[in-house]
C-alpha positions in Angstrom: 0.0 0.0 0.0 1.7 3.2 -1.0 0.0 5.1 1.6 2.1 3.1 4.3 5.3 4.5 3.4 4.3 8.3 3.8 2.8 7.7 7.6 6.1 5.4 8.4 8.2 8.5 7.6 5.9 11.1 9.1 6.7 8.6 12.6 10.4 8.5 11.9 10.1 12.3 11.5 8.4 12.3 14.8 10.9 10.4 16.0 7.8 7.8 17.1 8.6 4.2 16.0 5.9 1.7 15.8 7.9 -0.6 18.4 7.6 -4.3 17.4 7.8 -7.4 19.4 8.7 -10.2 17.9 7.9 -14.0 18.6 10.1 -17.0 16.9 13.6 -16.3 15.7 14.2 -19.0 12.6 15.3 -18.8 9.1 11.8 -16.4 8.2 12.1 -14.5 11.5 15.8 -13.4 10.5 14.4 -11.8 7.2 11.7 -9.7 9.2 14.3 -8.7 12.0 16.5 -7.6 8.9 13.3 -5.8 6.9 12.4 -4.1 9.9 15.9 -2.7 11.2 17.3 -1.9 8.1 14.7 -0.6 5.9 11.7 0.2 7.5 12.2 3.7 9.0 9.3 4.8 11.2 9.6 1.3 13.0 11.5 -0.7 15.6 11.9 -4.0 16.3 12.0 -3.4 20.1 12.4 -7.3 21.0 12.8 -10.8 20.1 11.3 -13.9 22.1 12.6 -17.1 21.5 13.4 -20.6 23.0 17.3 -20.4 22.2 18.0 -17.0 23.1 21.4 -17.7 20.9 19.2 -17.5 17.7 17.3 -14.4 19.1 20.6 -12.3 18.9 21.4 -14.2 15.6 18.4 -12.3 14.5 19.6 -8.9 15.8 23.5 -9.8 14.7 22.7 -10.6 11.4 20.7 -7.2 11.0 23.7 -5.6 12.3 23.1 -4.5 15.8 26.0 -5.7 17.8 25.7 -3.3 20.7 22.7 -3.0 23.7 21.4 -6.2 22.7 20.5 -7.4 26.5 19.1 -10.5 28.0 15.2 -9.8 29.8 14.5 -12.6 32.3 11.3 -10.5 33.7 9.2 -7.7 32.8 10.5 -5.1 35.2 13.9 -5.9 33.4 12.5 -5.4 29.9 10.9 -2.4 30.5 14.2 -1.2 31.9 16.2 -2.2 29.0 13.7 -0.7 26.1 13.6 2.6 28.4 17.3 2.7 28.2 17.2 2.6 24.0 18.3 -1.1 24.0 16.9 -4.2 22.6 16.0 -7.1 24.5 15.7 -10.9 23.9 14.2 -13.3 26.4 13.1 -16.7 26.2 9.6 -15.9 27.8 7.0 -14.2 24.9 4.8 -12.7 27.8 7.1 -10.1 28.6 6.7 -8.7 25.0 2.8 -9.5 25.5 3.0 -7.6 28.7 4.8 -4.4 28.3 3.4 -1.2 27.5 6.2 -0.6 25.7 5.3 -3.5 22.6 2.9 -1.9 20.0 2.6 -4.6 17.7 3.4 -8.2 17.8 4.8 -11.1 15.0 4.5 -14.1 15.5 7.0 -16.1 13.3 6.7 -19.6 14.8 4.9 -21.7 12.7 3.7 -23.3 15.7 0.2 -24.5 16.9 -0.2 -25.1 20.5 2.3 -22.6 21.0 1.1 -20.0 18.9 -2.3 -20.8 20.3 -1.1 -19.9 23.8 0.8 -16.6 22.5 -2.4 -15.6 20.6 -4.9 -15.9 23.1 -2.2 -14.2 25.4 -1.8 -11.1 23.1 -5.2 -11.0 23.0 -6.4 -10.6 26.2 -3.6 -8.0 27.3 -5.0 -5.9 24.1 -2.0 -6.6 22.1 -2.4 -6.5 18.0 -0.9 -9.6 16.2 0.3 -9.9 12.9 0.4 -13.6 12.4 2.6 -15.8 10.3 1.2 -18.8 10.9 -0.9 -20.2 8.8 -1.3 -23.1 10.4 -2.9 -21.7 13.3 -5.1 -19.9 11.2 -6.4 -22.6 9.4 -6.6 -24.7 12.5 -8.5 -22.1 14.5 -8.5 -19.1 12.8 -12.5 -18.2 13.3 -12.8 -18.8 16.8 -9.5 -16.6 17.7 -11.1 -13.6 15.0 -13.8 -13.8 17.4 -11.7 -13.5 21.0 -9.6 -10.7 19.3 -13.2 -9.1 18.3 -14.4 -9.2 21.6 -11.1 -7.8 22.5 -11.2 -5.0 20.4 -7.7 -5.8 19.2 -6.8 -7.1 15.6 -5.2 -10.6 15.0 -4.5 -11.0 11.3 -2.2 -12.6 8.7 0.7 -11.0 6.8 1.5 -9.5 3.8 4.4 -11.0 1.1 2.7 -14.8 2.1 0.8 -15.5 -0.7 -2.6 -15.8 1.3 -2.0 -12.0 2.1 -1.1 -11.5 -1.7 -4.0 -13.0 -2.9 -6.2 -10.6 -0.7 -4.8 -7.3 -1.5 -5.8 -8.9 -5.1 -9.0 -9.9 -4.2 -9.9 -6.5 -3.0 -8.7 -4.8 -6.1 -10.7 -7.2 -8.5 -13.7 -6.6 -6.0 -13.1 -2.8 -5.5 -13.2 -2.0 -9.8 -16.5 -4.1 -9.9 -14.9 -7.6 -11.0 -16.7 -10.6 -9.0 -13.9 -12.7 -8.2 -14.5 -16.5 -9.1 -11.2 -18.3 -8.2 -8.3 -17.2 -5.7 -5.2 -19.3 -6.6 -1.4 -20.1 -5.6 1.4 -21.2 -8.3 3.6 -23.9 -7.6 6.6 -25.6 -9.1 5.9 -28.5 -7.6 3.3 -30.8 -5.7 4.0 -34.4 -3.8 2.1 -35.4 -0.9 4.9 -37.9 -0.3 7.9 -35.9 -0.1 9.3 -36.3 3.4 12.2 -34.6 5.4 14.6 -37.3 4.0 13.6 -36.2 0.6 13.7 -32.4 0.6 16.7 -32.6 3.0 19.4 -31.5 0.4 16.8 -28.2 -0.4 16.7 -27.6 3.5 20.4 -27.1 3.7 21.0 -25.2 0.8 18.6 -22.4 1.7 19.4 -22.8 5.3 15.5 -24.0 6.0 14.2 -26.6 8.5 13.9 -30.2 6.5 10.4 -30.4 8.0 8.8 -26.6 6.8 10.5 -27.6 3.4 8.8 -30.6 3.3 5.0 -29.0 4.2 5.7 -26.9 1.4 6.6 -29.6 -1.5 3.5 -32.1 -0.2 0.9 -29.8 -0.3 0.0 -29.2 3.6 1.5 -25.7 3.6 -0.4 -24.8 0.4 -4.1 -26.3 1.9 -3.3 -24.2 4.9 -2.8 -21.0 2.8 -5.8 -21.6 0.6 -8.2 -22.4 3.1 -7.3 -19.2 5.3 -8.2 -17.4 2.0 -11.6 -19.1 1.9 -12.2 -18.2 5.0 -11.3 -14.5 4.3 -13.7 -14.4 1.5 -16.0 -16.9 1.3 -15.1 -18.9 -1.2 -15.1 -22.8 -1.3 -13.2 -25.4 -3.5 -13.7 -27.4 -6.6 -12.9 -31.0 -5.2 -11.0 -32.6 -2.1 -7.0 -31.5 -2.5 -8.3 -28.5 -4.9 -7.9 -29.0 -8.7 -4.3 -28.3 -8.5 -4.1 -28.3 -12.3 -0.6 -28.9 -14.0 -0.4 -25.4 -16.3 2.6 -24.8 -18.1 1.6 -22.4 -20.1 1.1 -18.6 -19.0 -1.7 -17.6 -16.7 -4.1 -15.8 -18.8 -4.6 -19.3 -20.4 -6.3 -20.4 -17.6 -9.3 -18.7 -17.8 -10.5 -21.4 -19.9 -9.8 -24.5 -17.9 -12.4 -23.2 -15.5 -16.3 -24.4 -15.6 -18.3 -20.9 -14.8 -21.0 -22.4 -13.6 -19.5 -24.2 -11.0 -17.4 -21.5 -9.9 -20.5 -19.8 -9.1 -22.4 -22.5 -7.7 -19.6 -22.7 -5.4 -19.5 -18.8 -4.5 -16.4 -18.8 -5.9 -13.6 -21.5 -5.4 -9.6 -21.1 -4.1 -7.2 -23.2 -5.9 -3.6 -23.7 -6.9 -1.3 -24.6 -10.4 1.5 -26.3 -10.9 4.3 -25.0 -13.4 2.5 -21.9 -14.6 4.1 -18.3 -15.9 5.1 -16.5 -14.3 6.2 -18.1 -11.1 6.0 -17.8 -8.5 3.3 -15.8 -7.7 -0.6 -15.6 -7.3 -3.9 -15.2 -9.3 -7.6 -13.7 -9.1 -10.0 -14.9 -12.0 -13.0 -12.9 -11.9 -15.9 -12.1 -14.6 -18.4 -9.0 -15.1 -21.7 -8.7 -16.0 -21.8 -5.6 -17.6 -21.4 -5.9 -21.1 -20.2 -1.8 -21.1 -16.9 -2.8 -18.7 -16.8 -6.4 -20.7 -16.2 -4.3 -23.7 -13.5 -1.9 -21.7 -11.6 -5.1 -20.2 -11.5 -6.3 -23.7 -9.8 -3.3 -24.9 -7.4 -3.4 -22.5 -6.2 -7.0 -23.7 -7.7 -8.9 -20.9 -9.8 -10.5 -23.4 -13.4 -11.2 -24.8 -14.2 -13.1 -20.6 -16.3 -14.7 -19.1 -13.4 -14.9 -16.7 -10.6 -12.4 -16.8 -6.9 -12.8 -15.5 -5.4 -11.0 -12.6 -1.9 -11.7 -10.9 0.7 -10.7 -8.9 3.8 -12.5 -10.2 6.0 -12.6 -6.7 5.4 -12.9 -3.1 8.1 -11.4 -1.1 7.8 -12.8 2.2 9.7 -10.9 5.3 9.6 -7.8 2.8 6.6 -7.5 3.2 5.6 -8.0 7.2 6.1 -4.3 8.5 3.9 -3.0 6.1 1.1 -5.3 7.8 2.0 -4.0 11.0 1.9 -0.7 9.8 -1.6 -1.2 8.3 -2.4 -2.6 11.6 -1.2 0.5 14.1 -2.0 3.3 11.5 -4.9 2.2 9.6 -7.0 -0.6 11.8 -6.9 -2.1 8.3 -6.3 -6.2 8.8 -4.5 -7.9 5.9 -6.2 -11.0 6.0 -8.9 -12.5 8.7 -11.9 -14.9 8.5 -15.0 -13.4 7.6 -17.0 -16.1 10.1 -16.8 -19.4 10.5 -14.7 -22.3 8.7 -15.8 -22.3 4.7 -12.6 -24.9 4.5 -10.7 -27.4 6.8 -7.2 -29.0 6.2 -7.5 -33.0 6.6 -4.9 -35.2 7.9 -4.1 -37.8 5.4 -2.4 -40.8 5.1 1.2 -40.7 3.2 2.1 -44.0 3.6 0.5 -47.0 4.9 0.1 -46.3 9.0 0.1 -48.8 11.8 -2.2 -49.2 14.8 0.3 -47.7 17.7 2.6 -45.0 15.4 2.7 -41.8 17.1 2.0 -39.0 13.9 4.6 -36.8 13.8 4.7 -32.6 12.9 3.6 -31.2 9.5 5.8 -31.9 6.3 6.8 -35.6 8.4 7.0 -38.6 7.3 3.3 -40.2 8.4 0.8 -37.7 7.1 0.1 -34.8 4.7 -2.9 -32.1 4.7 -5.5 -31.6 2.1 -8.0 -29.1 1.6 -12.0 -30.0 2.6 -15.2 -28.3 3.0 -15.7 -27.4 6.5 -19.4 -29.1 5.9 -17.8 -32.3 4.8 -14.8 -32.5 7.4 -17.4 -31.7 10.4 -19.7 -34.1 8.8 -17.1 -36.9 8.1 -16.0 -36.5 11.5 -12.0 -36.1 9.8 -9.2 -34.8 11.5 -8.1 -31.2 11.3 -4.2 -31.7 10.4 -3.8 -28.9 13.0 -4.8 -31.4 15.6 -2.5 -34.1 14.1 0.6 -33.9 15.6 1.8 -36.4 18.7 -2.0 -38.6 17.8 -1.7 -42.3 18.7 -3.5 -44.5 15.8 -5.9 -46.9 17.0 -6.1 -49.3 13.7 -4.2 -49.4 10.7 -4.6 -47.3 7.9 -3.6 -47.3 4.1 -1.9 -44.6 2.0 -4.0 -41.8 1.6 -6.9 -42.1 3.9 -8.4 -39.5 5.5 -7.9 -39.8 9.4 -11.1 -39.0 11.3 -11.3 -38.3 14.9 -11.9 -41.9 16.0 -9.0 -43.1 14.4 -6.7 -41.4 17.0 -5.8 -40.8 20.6 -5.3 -37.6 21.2 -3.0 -35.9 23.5 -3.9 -34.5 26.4 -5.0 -31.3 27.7 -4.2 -29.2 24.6 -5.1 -25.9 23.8 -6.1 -26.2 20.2 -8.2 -29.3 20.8 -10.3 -27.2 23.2 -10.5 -24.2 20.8 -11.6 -26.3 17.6 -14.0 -28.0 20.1 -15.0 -24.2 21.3 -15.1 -23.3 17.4 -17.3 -26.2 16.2 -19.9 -25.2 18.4 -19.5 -21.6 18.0 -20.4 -22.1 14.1 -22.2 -25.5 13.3 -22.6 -27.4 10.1 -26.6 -27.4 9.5 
């Protein structure tokens, strides 16, 4: 938003930072702490919270501040440290929750019962989130919109991930009068069966965790992304897993691999492609009614319709996270939130054949991958969220690529996200 980078300068003129706490320290994390530091004048990443308090001064080393880069074990000492111009690391988030000194918090961890915790936290102390974590979102997304709404505070996702990219394209096609009919995500690749051992080689090269690489390549990152999108507007899918159409050819030829009438049966659909032009990036098909603007969109070489191509053709990750925090503090204007309840759930599935007593381990493992559903059919089906999937128990064997549902697992106990999906499943039924 160009707006943004007026009102960051006219607080960097003031000499009035937005002052940022920020939650998770890994390979994304660093890219945000560097963003922030380096190039986003009007803003201050104040604090880091993290588990290894050696890769929360990574962070702040890597961005170049060496000096007053000071340990917090407690709040009065955080306080005391920010007062005194420095920055402060701690291995315990609620400080950064607690002060009065945090404006906005990121969380960067990519983690579910812990970002659960840290969100309801932030939430009740009044404190704005800008959220990375898509798999909290499309775990319990709904039911934490509705805490932070009672709250008065605003818990959102990010800019520069695609879901964020797809909405600030959504609102443009629905702001010049376009109905959008399909939200979508490009690829280069799609395997549900890749597994750390696979994408390890990637992992290292790009200085990733083998396990996030491996959520990306099979799919479970990707349903995550595309069903926070369908919350944020609506939309539903075409089948289980998404169409996921292999497209090597340029985007604007994709407008006709579409059926029209079942995107609007469907209230519009999200979606991904594999291999298309250009990549990476995202995509809005929409169509018009009005055969006045049809003739206008024709002239301007977006062709004779029904549906007509918009994309952005990058997503720029950590780039892009102050300006959501920015649109956050100085504009109350949320990147990307559910609308209401679940439209779509990610399933746990089945990558390889499973045993009776195997113990399902985290997302992009070895045991399971997630696919998009319809919340209707999921609640119905009684399936397993894959937010809920990690550290289950199976009860019976299972073959490669079925669905797990709720009966087909032990649980573990005394979980925070179990008792929020239960809390959002009766806040918003399936009739």
């Amino acid at each position: 938003m160009i707006i943004i980078d007026t009102l960051l300068r006219k607080r960097a003129a003031e000499n009035n930072p937005i002052r940022v706490g920020m939650i998770g320290a890994g390979f994304m994390a660093r890219g945000v702490a560097n963003q922030i530091i380096n190039y986003t004048p009007g803003m201050r990443l104040s604090a880091i919270a993290n588990r290894t308090l050696a890769n929360a001064k990574r962070a702040y080393t890597e961005a170049g501040v060496i000096e007053n880069v000071v340990i917090a074990d407690t709040l009065s000492a955080f306080e005391t440290v920010l007062q005194n111009g420095g920055f402060a690391i701690t291995e315990d988030p609620e400080v950064l929750i607690q002060s009065a000194q945090i404006d906005c918090l990121i969380d960067v961890t990519g983690a579910l019962e812990f970002g659960a915790r840290m969100t309801l936290s932030a939430i009740s102390h009044g404190k704005p989130m800008v959220s990375m974590n898509a798999e909290l979102d499309g775990t319990v997304g709904p039911i934490l919109k509705r805490y932070a709404d009672k709250a008065g505070v605003i818990f959102c996702g990010s800019d520069g991930d695609q879901p964020g990219v797809q909405m600030n394209l959504f609102r443009f096609v629905k702001q010049i009068g376009i109905t959008p009919l399909v939200c979508g995500n490009i690829k280069g690749l799609q395997d549900p069966y890749r597994t750390p051992t696979t994408q390890a080689a990637f992992a290292e090269r790009w200085g990733q965790d083998p396990y996030m690489v491996t959520s990306f390549a099979d799919g479970t990152k990707i349903s995550f992304e595309q069903a926070i999108v369908a919350n944020a507007t609506g939309m539903s899918i075409g089948q289980r897993g998404m169409f996921g159409y292999d497209h090597r050819e340029h985007l604007d030829k994709l407008v006709h691999r579409y059926d029209l009438d079942l995107l609007k049966a469907r209230g519009g659909i999200v979606d991904y492609v594999v291999g298309a032009q250009p990549n990476p990036g995202v995509y809005v098909l929409g169509t018009h009614d009005d055969p006045k603007q049809k003739h206008f969109l024709n002239l301007y070489k977006l062709g004779e319709g029904p549906l007509y191509s918009f994309y952005t053709p990058y997503h720029l990750c950590h780039f892009e996270v102050p300006i959501s925090v920015a649109r956050v503090i100085l504009l109350k204007d949320p990147v990307i939130q559910p609308i209401d309840g679940p439209c779509v759930d990610v399933v746990a599935t089945a990558k390889t054949d499973l045993k009776a007593g195997d113990i399902v381990d985290g997302l992009g493992g070895y045991l399971t991958y997630g696919q998009c559903e319809t919340y209707a059919v999921s609640r119905a089906e009684n399936l397993l969220p894959m937010g809920l999937s990690e550290g289950c128990r199976l009860l019976r064997d299972l073959r490669k690529d079925d669905i797990l549902t709720y009966d087909d697992v032990e649980r573990p106990a005394d979980r925070l996200i179990d008792s929020l999906r239960k809390e959002q499943d009766i806040l918003f039924p399936v009739h």
